[in-house]
N, C-alpha and C positions, 0 to 999 in steps of 0.2 A: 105623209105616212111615216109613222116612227118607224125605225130599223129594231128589232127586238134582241134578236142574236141572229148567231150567224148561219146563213141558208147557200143553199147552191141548188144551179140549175142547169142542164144540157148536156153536153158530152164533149169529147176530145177524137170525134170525129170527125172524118172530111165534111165540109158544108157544115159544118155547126160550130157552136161558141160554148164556155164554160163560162156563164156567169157566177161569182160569188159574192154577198154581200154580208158584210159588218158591219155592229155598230160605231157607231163613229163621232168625234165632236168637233172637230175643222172642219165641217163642209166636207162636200164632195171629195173625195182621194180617190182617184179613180188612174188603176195598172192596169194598161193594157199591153196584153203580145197578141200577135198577129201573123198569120202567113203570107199576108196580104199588106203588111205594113205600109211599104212602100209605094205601092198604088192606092189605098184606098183608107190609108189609117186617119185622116181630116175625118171623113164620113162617116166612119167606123163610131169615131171618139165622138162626134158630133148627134147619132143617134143615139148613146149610150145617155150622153148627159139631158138632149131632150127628153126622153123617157123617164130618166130620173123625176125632171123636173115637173111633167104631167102625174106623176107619181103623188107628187108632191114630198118627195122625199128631201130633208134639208140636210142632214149629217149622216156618213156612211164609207166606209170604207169599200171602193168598189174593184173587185180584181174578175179581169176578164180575159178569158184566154183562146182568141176565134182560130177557127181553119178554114175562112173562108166564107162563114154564113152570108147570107142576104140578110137585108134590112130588116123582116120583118119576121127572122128569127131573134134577130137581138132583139129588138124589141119585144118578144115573147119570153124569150132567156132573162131578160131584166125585170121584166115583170111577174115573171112567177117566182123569182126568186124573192123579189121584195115582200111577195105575199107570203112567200112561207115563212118568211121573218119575222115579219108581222104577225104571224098566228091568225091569219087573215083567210087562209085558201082551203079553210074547210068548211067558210062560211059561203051563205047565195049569194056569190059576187058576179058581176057581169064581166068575165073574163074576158080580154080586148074591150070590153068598153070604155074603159080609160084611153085606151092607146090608139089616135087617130092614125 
């Protein structure tokens, strides 16, 4: 999925993440901060770029900023925001159906 402009999604609330995406031309650039760095930042970083990648998203500038979310809020944070960049999320998409 192409990156269109730039979108954002979630909050900077406790248990949630701020995803934002850019378009981008090196590949993935993906800034992460976290509250949770230190424990949990491998995983963190590690769902952000599989999601990307089931996305199919090749170039993008990804800046994410968690308070702690679960797995399967990033994975929703990343993906909705892909889609609104995409000009994608006003279409009958099967939202979560990309994301195992």
């Amino acid at each position: 999925m192409e990156i269109l402009k730039p979108a954002m999604a979630g909050t900077l609330e406790s248990s949630d993440a701020q995803v934002t995406v850019e378009p981008g031309t090196q590949g993935i650039q993906l800034t992460l901060s976290s509250s949770v760095m230190n424990q949990y930042g491998r995983q963190i970083r590690a769902t952000i770029l599989e999601t990307l990648e089931r996305l199919e998203v090749k170039n993008a500038n990804v800046t994410v900023v968690d308070k702690g979310a679960l797995d399967c809020t990033l994975k929703a944070r990343v993906e909705c925001a892909v889609f609104r960049s995409a000009d994608c999320s006003q279409q009958n998409i099967p939202w979560g159906g990309v994301i195992v």
